[in-house]
N, C-alpha and C positions, 0 to 999 in steps of 0.2 A: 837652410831656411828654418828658421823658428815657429812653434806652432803656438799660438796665441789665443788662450780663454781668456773666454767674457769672465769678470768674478759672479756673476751667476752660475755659469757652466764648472768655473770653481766651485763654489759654494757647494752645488750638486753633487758633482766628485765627490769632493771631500766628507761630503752628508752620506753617500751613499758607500763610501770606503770604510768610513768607521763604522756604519751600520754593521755592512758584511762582517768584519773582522771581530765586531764586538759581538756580535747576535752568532758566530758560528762558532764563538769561546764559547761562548754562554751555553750553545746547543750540545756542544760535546762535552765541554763539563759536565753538565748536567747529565747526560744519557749516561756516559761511563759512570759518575757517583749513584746515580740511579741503579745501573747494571749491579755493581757491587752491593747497594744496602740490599738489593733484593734479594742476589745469592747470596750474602753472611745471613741475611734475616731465614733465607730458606733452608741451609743446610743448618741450621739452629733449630728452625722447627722440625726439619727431619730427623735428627739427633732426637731432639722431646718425642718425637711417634716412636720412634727406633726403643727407646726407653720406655714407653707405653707399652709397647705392643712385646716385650720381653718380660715387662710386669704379668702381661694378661697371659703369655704364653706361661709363666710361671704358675701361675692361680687355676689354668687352664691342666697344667700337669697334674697340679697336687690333688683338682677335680676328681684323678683318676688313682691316683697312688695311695691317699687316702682309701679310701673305700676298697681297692684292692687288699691293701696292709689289713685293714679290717676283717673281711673276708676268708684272707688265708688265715687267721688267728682262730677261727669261730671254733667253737669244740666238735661239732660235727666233721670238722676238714681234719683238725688232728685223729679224731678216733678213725675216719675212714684212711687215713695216713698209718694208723697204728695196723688195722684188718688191711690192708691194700686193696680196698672196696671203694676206688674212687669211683665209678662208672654210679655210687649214689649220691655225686655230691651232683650229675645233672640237671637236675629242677631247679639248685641251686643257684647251680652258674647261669639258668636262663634267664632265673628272674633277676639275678643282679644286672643282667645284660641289659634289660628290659628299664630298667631303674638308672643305670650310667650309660647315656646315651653318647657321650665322647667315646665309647669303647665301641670297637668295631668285632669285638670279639671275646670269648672269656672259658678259655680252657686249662685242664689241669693234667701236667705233664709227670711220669716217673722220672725215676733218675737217670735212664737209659734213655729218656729224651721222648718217649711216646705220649702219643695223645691220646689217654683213656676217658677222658671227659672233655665236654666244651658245650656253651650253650646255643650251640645252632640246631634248629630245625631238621638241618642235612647232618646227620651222623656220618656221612662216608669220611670223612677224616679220622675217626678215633680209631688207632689201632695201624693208624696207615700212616700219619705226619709225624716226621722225626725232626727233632731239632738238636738233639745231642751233638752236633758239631757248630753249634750257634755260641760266641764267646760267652755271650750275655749270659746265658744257660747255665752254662760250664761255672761261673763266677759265681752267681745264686747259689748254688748246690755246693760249690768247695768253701765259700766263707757263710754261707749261712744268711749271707746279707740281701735285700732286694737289690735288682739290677734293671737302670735301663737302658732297653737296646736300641740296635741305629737302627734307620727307617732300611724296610725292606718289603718285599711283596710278600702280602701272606700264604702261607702256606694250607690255609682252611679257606676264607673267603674269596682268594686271588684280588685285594684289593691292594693299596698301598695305604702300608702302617707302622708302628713302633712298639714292638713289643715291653711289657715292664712284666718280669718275673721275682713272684715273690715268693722264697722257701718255703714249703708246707712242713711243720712240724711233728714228729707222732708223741703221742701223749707222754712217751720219755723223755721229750726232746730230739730226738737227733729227726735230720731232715730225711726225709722220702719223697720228697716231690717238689715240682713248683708249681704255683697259679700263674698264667699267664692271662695277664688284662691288655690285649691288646691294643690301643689308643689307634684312632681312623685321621687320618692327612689330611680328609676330606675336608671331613668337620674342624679340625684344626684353621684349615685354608679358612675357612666360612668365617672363624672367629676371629682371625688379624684382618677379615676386609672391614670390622669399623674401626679401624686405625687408618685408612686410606687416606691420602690429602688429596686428590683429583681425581678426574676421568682417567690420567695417562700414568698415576703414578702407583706402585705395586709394593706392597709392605711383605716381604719374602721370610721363611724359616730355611737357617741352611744346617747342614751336618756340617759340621768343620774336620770331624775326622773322615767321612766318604768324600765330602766336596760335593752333594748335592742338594738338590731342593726338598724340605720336608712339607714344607708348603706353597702354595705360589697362587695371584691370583688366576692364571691358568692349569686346570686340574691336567693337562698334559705332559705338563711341565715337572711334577710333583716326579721325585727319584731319578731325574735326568741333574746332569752336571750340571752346576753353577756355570754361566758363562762369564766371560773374561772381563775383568776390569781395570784393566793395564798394570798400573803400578799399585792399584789400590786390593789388589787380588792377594797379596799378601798380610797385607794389615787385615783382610777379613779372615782370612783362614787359619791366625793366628789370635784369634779370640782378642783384637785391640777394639776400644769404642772410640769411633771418629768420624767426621763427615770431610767430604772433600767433593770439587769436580773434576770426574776423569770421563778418557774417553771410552766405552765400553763397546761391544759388537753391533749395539746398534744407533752409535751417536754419541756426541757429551750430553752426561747425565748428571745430575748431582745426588752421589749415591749419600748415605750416611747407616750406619752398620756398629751393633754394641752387641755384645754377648748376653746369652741367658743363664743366671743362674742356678749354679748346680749339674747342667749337663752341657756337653760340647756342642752345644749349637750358638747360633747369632742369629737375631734379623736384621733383614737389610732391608733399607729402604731406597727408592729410586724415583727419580723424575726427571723428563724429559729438560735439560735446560734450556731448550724453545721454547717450553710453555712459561718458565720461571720467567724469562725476560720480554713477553707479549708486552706487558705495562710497558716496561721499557721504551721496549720499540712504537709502539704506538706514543711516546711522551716525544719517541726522535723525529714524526712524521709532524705531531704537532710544531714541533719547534721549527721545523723546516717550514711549516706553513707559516707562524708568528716571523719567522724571518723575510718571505719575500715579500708579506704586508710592509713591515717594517723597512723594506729596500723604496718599496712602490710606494709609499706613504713621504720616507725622507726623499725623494725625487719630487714629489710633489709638494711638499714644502721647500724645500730648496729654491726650487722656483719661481718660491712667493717670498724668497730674498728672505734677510733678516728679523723681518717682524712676524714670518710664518714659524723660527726657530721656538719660540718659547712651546708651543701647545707638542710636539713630538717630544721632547724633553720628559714633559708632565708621562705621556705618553712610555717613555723607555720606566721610568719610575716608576710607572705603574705596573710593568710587566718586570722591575726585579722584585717587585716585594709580592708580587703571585709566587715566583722562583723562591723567593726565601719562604715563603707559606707552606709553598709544594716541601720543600728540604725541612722542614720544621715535621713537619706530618712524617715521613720518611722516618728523622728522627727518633720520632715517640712511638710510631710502630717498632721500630727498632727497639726501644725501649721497653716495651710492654712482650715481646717478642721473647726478650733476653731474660724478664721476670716470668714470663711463663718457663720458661726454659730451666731456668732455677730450681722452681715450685717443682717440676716434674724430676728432675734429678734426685731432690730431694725426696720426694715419693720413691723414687725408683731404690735409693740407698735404704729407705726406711724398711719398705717391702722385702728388697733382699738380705736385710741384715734379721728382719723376721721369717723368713724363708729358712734360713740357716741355723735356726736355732732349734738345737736340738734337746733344750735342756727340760726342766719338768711341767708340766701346767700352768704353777703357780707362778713360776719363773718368765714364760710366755707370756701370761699374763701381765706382767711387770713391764717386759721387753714391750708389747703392744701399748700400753698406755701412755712409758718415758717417749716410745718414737712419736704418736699421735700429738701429746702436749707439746715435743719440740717443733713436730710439723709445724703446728699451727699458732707456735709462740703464746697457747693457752698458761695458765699457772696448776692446773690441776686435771684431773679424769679420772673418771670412773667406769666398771664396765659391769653392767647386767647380764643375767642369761633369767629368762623364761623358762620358771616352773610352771611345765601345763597337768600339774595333778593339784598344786594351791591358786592356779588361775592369776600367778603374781609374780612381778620382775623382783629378783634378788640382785643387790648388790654383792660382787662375789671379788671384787677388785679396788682398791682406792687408791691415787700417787697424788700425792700431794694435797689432799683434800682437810682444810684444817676441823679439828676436833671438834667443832660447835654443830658443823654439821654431819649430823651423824647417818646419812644418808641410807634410813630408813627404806624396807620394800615396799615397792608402790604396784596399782593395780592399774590396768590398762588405760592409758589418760590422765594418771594420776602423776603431778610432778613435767620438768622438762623428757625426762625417760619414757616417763609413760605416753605423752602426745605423739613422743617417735616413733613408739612401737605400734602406738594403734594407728597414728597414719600409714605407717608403714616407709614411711620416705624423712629426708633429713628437714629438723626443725632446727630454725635459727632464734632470738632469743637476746636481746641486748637491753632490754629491762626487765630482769626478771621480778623485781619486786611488784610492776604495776599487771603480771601477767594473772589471769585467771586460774591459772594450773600448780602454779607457787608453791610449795611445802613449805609448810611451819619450819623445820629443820632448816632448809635452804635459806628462809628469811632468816633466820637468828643467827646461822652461819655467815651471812654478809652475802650472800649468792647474788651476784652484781648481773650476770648475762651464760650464757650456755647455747653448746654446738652438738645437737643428738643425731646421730645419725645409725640407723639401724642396721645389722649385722644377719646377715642372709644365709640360708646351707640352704643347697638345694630347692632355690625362690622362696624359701618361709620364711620370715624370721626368727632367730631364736634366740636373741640377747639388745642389746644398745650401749656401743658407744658416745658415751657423755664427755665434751669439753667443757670445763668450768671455768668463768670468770669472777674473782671476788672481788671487794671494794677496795679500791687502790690499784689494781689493774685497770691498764689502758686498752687489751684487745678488745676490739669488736668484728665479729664474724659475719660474712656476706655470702652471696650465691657461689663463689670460686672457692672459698675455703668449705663448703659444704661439698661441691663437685671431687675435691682433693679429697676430702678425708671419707668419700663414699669411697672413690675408689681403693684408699687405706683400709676401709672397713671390709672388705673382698679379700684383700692378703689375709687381715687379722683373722676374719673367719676359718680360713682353711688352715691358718697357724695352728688355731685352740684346737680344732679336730685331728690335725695330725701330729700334734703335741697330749692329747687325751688319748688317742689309739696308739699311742708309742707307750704310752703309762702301761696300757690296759695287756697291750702285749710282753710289758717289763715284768708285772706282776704274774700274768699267766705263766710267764717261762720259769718263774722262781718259784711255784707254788704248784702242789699236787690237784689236781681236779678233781678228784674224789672227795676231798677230805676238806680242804683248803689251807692245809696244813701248808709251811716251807718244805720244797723239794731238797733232791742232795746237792744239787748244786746253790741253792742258800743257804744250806748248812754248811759247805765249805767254803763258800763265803765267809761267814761266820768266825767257824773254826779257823781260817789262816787267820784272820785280823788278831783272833784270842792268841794264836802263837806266833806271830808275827814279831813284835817287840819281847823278845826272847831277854835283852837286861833287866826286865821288870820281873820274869819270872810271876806273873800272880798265878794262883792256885786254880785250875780249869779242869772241871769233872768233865767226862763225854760218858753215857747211857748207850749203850747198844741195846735194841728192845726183839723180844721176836716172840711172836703170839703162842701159846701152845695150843692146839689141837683147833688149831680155825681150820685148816682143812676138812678137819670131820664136819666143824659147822658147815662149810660150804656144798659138803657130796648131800649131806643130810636135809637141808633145809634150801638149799639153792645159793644160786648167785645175787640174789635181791637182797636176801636177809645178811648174808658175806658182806657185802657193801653196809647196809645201816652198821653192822656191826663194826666195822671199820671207822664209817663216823664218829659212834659212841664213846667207843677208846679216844680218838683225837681229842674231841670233847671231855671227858677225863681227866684225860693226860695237861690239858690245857687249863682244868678248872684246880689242880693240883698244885704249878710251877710258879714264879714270881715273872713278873712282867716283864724283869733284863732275862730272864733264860727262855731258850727255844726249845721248841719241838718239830721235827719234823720228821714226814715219812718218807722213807729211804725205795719205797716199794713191795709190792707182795702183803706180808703180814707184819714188815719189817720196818720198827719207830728209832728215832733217834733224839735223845735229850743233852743239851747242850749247857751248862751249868757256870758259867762266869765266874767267877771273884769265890771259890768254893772249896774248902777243905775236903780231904778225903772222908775224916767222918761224914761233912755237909753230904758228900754226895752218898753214901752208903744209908744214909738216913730216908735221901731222896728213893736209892734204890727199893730198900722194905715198903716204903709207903706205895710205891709203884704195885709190887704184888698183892696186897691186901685191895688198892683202887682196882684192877683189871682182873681180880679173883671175885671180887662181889658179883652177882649174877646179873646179867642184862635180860629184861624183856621186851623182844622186837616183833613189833606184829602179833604180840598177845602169846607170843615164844619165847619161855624161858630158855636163855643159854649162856652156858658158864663155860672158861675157857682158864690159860692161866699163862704168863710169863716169864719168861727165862731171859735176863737181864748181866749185859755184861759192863764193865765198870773198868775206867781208863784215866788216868790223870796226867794233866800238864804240870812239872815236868818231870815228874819220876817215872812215866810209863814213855814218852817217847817228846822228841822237838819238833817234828813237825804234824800236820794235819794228818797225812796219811800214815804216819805210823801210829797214832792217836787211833786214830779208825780199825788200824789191823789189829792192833794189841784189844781194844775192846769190842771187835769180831770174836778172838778167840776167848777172850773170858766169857763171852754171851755161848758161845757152842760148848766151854767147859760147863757152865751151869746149868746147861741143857742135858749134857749128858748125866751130870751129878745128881740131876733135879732137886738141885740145893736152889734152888729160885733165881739168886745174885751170887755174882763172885767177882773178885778185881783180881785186874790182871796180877799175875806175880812176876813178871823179869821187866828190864827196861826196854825199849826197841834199838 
């Protein structure tokens, strides 16, 4: 028996067949395309947090290394390095404690690892905390170099922290000690939670060499292991930057994880992917609902036969091109999603590859300007620092800036620099000619638009970064490139300071603090360079100097007048020599002159003029006192080839004319 429809009851069917088949493509197409643009667009932006929150952990470190570097350099920490009187560099360490608030602690260890000073309240740890089997320690102290260590529990505050040790010098150079600037987890944690994307999701610091957490947004969690992330457990602990979904101990997540530069850690970021796909799933409930209208609606046209066919038509039409609206939007988030993501990486490379530089000032200087102008596809930059004793921004930097403008110092308010500085926040600037603030220089220079954004130490400002636009350039700068290159100006800052206290500590190490003469180790500096290219042979005097009777000046008149006296002679000795030859003190009463491009007579000539200069009498403090020199005389290459036979050979003629007290004598054999 054959079962026979009405072609209405056709019609129906068939009305309601295609519906089904067509509306539940459409529904799962959609929900899975849906699924996917959310997690590529999501593990992209957690990749850009991941990038962010390594920048700020970066800026966040140098907060502390800076200032530490500083610290251990001071001449108060070398001389108490030299007396082993560290127990007075206390007040010191409290008040830097008090001023670097990231530091959860700031003590100063011997080389046997004790803690003779620290700036806490509670002194029972000095004398009691040993860290002498601490790697980091160990490393500091055998190269000379700061060290930073893995997170651990302290030893003074029982908190959880990261110690960073930096060498204490004594006024000879060699080490005696470390400063330990201990860095707080806490306050760390505090500072990657504005990098969060949600209520559920956690922007983590991990050690990659312990495999724990240095931060986390649960402070209980801080020095307990990293928990497991199946196959992605490996790509983090090997310092790779990647975003992926795995399943981890408490669900699939969508983690994404990139390394910090300069120490062995990463963050990681994490998100429930239940929450990433809510949209989703609520677009799959709606479409559920658009389809059984869409079933109940084609039955009910169906019904009204052929003529009721056109209006559900109109109907399906109108609900793909909502689905192509909805996938269009999708789209351009995507889009905009993938140029954030860009713009952040590119911050992120510019940051670290200024992070990494180790080179002079002037040079960081350069590095900060070429990276800001390629940020931002500007054509030029400039960089001010604030003299607060002439009340006025110097220009101290220019990359690319053409010659007509000759960017002149300006006074707060004065110029695109100076609106930034006296606002204090980033000024934008795409007609500079019709602007009220405008410099003559900038007009005549062509100065078409400009990007100021102020440059911070410790909440103040103390300089401005300028983008320049001139005529014939296309860029024009908005509220995102103003957001970028703030956060660019946060790297730059801690760059210049930890590129200026790396100077300040280069100089200190080469040069005498008494006198501010070259120490012995810039003079043999020196000295190998001058005998280094041994084919050329050019003629190279060395001066061994050694005061006579400064002792009696010092038992007689003290150690005040010892010192001025000491200056005096530098000063002398320096107002005597030509501007290619050195001077330096060796130590004690003991000078050393260094004589380049110099025939024997040349220096024998230098030497008599030496004892008539340090024979003439000085008066210090309204004290006459007269002293006298005994001078020994060395030549490249007939007294010896290298430095330190240079050095012995004019050792012993300085002790022969001493004993002769014939004033000078040059060596007589070769070495």
């Amino acid at each position: 028996m054959r079962l026979r429809l009405s072609l209405s009851t056709q019609i129906v069917v068939l009305v309601v067949g295609v519906a089904l088949v067509a509306g539940g493509t459409v529904g799962v197409a959609l929900v899975v395309s849906a699924r996917e643009a959310l997690r590529d667009e999501t593990l992209q932006s957690s990749l850009a947090t991941a990038d962010l929150a390594a920048a700020l952990t970066t800026d966040y470190m140098n907060g502390i290394w800076s200032p530490a570097r500083e610290l251990a350099a001071r001449p108060t920490f070398r001389h108490a390095a030299s007396t082993g009187d560290f127990a007075s560099l206390r007040p010191e360490l409290a008040a830097w404690l008090v001023d670097n608030s990231r530091a959860d602690n700031a003590a100063v260890f011997d080389l046997n690892g004790i803690d003779r000073a620290n700036g806490q309240d509670d002194q029972s740890a000095v004398g009691v905390v040993n860290v002498g089997s601490r790697p980091w320690f160990r490393a500091a102290v055998a190269t000379g170099l700061p060290q930073q260590g893995g997170a651990t529990m302290s030893l003074t505050t029982g908190r959880p922290a990261a110690p960073y040790h930096v060498p204490i010098l004594d006024e000879a150079g060699n080490v005696r000690g470390t400063f330990s600037a201990v860095i707080s987890l806490a306050a760390l944690s505090d500072t990657l939670r504005h990098a969060d994307l949600g209520p559920n999701s956690a922007v983590s610091l991990v050690d990659l060499t312990q495999g724990v957490y240095l931060a986390n947004p649960e402070a209980a969690r801080i020095l307990q292991p990293v928990e497991s992330l199946g196959e992605a457990t490996a790509h983090l602990t090997s310092g790779e930057r990647s975003a992926t979904e795995v399943t981890g101990s408490s669900g699939p997540v969508l983690a994404a994880f990139t390394p910090v530069s300069g120490v062995g850690w990463a963050v990681l970021v994490e998100q429930p992917s239940a929450d990433v796909y809510i949209p989703a799933t609520a677009m799959a409930q709606r479409g559920a609902v658009w389809v059984a209208l869409a079933m109940a609606l084609a039955v009910a046209l169906g019904m009204g036969l052929a003529t009721r066919i056109a209006h559900p038509l109109r109907e399906l039409q109108l609900a793909a091109s909502q689905l192509h609206d909805t996938m269009a939007r999708l789209r351009l988030s995507e889009k905009q999603s993938r140029r954030e993501s860009e713009r952040l990486l590119a911050l992120h490379g510019a940051s670290s590859a200024l992070a990494a530089h180790t080179a002079t000032p002037t040079a960081v200087l350069d590095q900060i300007l070429s990276s800001a102008v390629t940020l931002l596809h500007a054509g030029s930059g400039s960089l001010y620092r604030w003299d607060a004793e002439a009340l006025i921004l110097r220009c101290v930097r220019n990359w690319g800036v053409p010659a007509a403008d000759t960017t002149p110092d300006l006074r707060i308010n004065e110029g695109l620099a100076g609106q930034t500085f006296g606002q204090g926040a980033p000024v934008i600037c795409n007609d500079y000619g019709a602007s009220s603030y405008a410099t003559h220089s900038g007009r005549v220079g062509g100065m078409r638009g400009g990007l100021g954004v102020p440059l911070l130490w410790g909440g103040s400002p103390i300089g401005v970064l300028l983008l320049r636009v001139y005529e014939g350039e296309d860029t024009r700068f908005d509220e995102d490139d103003a957001r970028f290159t703030s956060l660019f100006g946060d790297q730059a800052s801690a760059a210049m300071f930890t590129a200026e206290a790396f100077e300040r500590q280069r100089v200190a190490a080469l040069h005498d603090a008494l006198t501010g003469l070259p120490n012995r180790l810039m003079l043999r500096e020196h000295l190998q360079k001058a005998v280094a290219l041994e084919g050329d042979r050019v003629p190279t005097g060395l001066l061994l100097l050694d005061l006579d009777r400064f002792k009696e000046v010092n038992d007689t008149f003290g150690h005040a007048i010892g010192d001025a006296l000491l200056r005096e002679v530098a000063r002398r000795l320096m107002s005597l020599l030509r501007t290619s030859d050195l001077v330096a003190r060796l130590g004690g009463d003991e000078f050393c002159v260094l004589l380049p491009a110099t025939t024997l007579v040349g220096a024998q000539q230098v030497a008599a003029s030496l004892l008539d200069l340090i024979g003439a009498p000085f008066v210090l403090e309204g004290q006459p006192v007269s002293i006298g020199v005994s001078v020994g005389v060395a030549m490249f290459p007939e007294h010896g080839l290298t430095a330190d036979a240079l050095m012995r050979q004019a050792d012993l003629a300085m002790y022969a004319a001493k004993r002769a007290r014939s004033g000078w004598t040059v060596c007589d054999s070769a070495a």
